[in-house]
SEMARMI-48341 format. One record per residue: residue number from 1; x, y, z of N, C-alpha, C in turn. Coordinates in nm, 4 decimals, always signed. Example, Ala and Ser with C-alpha at 12.3 -4.5 7.8 and 13.67 -1.06 7.14 Angstrom:
2
{pos = 1 nxx = +1.3190 nyy = -0.5690 nzz = +0.7800 caxx = +1.2300 cayy = -0.4500 cazz = +0.7800 cxx = +1.3200 cyy = -0.3300 czz = +0.7800}
{pos = 2 nxx = +1.2850 nyy = -0.2250 nzz = +0.7080 caxx = +1.3670 cayy = -0.1060 cazz = +0.7140 cxx = +1.2900 cyy = +0.0030 czz = +0.7870}
// end
This chain:
57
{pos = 1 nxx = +1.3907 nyy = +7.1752 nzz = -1.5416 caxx = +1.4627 cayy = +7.1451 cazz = -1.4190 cxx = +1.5807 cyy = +7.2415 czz = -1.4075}
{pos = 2 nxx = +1.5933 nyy = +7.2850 nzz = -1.2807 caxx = +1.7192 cayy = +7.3732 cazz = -1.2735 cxx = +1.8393 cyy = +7.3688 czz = -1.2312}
{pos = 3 nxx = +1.9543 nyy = +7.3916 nzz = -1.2634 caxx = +2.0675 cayy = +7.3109 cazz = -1.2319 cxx = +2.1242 cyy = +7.3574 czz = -1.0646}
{pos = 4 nxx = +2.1732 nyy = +7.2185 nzz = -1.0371 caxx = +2.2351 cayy = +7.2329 cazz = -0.9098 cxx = +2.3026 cyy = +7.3607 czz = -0.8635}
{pos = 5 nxx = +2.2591 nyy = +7.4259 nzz = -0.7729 caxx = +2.3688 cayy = +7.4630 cazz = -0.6892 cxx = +2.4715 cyy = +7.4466 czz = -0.6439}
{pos = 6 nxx = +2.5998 nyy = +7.4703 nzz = -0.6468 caxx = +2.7032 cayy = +7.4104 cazz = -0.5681 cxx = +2.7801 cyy = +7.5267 czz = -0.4832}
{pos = 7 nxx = +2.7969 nyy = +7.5209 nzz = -0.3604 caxx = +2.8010 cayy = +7.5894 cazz = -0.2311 cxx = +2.9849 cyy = +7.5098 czz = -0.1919}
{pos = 8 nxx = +3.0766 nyy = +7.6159 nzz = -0.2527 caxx = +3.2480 cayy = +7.5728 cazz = -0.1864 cxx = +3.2454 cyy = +7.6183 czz = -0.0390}
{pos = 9 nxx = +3.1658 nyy = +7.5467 nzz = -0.0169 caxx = +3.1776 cayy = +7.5391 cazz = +0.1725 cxx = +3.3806 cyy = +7.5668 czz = +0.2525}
{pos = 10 nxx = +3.4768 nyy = +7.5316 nzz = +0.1311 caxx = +3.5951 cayy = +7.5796 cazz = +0.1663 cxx = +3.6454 cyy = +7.7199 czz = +0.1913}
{pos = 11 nxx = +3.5641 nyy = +7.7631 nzz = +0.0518 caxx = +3.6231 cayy = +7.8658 cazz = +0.0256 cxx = +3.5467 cyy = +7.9493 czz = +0.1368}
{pos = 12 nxx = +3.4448 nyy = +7.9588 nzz = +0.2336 caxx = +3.3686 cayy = +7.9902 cazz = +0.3709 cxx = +3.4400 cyy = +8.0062 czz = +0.4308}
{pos = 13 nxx = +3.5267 nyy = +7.8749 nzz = +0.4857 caxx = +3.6001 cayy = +7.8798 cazz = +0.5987 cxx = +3.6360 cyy = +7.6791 czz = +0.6313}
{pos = 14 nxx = +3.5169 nyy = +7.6229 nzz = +0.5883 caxx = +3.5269 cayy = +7.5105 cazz = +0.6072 cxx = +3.6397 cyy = +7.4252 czz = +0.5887}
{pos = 15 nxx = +3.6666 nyy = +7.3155 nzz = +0.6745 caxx = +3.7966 cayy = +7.2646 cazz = +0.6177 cxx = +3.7243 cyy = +7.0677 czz = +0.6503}
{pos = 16 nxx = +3.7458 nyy = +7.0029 nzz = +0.5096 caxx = +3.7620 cayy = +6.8372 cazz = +0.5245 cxx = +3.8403 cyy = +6.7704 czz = +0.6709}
{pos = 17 nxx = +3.7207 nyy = +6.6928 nzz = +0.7269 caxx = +3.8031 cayy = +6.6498 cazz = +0.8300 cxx = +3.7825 cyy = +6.5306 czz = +0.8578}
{pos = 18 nxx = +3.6729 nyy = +6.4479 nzz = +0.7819 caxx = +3.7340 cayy = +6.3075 cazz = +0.7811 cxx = +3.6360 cyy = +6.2204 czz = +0.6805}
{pos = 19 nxx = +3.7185 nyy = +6.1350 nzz = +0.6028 caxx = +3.6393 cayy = +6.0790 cazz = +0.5181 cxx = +3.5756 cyy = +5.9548 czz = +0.5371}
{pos = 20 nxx = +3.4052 nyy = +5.9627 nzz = +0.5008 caxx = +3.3717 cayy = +5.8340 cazz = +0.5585 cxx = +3.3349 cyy = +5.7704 czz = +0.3882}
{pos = 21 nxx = +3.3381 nyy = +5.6062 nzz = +0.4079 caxx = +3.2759 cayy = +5.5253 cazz = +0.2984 cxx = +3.1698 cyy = +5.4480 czz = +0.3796}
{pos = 22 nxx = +3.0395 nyy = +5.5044 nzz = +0.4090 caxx = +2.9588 cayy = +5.3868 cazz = +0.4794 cxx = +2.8082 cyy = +5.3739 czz = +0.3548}
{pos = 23 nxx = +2.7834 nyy = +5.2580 nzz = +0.3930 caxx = +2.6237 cayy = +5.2558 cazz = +0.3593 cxx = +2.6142 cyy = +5.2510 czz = +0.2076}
{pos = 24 nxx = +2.7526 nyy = +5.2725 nzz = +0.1145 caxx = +2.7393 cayy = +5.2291 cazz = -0.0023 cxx = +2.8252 cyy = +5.3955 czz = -0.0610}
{pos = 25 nxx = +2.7935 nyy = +5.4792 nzz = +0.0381 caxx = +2.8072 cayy = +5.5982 cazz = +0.0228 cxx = +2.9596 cyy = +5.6915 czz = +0.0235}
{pos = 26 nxx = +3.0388 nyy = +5.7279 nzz = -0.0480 caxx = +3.1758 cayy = +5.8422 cazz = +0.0058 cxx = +3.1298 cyy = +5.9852 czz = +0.0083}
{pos = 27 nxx = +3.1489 nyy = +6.0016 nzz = +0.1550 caxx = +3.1411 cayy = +6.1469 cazz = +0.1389 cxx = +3.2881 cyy = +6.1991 czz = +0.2231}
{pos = 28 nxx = +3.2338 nyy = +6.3262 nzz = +0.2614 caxx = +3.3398 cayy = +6.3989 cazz = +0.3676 cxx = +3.3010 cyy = +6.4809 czz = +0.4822}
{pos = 29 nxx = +3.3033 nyy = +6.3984 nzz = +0.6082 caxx = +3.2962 cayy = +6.5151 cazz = +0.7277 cxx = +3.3390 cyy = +6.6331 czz = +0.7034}
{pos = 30 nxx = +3.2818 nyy = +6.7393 nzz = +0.7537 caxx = +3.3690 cayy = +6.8733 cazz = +0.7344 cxx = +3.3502 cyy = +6.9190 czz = +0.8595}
{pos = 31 nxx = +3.4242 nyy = +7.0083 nzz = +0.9051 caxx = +3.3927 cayy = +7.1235 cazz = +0.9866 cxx = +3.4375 cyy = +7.2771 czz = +0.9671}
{pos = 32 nxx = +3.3874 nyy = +7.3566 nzz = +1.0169 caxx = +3.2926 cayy = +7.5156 cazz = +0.9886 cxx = +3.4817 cyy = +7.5996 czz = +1.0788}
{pos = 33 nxx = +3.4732 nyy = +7.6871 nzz = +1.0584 caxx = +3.5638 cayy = +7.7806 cazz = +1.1328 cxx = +3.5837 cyy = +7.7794 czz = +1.2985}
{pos = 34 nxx = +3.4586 nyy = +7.7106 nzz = +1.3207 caxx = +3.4220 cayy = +7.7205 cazz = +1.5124 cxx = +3.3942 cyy = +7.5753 czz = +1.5327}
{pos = 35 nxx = +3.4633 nyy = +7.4802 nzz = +1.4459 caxx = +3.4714 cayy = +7.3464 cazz = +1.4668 cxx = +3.3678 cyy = +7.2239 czz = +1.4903}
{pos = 36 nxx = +3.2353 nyy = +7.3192 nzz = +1.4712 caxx = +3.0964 cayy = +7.2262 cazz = +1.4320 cxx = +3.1511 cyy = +7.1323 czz = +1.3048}
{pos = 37 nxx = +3.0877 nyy = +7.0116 nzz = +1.3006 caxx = +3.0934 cayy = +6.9422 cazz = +1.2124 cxx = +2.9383 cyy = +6.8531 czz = +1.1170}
{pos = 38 nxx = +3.0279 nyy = +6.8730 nzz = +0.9908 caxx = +2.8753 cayy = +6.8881 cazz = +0.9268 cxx = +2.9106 cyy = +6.7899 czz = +0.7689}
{pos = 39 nxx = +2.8335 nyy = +6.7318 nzz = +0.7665 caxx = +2.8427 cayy = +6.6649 cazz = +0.6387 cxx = +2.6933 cyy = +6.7112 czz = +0.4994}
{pos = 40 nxx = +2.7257 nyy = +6.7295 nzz = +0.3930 caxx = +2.6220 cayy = +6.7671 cazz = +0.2883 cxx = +2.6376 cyy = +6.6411 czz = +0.1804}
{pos = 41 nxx = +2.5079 nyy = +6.6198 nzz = +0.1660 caxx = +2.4972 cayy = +6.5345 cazz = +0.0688 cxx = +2.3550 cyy = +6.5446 czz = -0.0057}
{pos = 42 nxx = +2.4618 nyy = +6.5165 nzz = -0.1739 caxx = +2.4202 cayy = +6.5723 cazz = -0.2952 cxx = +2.2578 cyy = +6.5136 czz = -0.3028}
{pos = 43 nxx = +2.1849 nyy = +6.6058 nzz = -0.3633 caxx = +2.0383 cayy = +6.5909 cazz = -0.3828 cxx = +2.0478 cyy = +6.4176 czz = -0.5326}
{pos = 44 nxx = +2.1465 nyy = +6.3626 nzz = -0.4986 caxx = +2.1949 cayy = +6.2483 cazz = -0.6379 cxx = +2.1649 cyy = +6.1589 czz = -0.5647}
{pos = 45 nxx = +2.1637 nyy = +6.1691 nzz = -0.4453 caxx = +2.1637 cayy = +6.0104 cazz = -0.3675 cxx = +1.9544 cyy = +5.9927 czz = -0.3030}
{pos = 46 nxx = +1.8779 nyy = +5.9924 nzz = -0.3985 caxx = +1.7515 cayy = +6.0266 cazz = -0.3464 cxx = +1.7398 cyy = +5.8929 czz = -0.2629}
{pos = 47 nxx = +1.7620 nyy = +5.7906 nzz = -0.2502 caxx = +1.6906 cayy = +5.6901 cazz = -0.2230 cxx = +1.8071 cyy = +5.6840 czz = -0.0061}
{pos = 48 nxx = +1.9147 nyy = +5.7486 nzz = -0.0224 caxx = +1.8893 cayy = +5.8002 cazz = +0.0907 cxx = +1.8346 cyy = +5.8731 czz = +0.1799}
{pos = 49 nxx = +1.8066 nyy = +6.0130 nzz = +0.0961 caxx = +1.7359 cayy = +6.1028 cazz = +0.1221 cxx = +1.6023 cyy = +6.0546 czz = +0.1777}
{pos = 50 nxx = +1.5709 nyy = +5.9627 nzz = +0.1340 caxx = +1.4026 cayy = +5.9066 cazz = +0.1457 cxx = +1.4236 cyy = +5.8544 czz = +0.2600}
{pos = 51 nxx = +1.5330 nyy = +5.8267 nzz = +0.3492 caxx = +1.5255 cayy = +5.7024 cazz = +0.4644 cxx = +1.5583 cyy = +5.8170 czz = +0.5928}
{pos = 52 nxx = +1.5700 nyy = +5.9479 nzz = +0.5716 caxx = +1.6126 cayy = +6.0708 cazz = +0.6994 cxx = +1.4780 cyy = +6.0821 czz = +0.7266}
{pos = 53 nxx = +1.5155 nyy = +6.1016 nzz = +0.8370 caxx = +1.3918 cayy = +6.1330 cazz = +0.9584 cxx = +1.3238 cyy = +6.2960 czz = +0.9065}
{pos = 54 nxx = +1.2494 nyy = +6.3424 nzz = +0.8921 caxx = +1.2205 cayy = +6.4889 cazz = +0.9118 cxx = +1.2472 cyy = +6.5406 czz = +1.0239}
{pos = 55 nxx = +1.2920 nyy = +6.7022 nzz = +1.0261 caxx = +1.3586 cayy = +6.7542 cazz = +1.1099 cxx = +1.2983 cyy = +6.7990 czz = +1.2270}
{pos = 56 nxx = +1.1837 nyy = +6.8207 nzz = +1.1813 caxx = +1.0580 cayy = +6.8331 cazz = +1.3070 cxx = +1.0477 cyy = +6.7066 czz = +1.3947}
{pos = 57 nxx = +1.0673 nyy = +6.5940 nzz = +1.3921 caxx = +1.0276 cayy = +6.4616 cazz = +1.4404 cxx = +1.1028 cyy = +6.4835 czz = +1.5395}
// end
């Protein structure tokens, strides 16, 4: 197995812009330099992962 990637989306440009605790879950809204907002979450939480729609749908 190969170890995680980890991507400092800060050091990009990104800046934390709001923290959510839902669904059992803490993460952190972020947004990008041009103020899109985007949240990443860790390949640790599989049993969420399993409940996202595919992106094609």
């Amino acid at each position: 197995m190969s170890k995680p990637r980890f991507v400092d989306f800060e050091s990009l440009g990104a800046k934390r812009w709001d923290r959510q605790q839902t669904r059992g879950f803490d993460f952190w809204v972020m947004r990008d330099p041009w103020d899109n907002e985007f949240c990443v979450l860790q390949t640790v939480f599989p049993e969420l992962l399993d409940k996202r729609k595919p992106i094609n749908d």
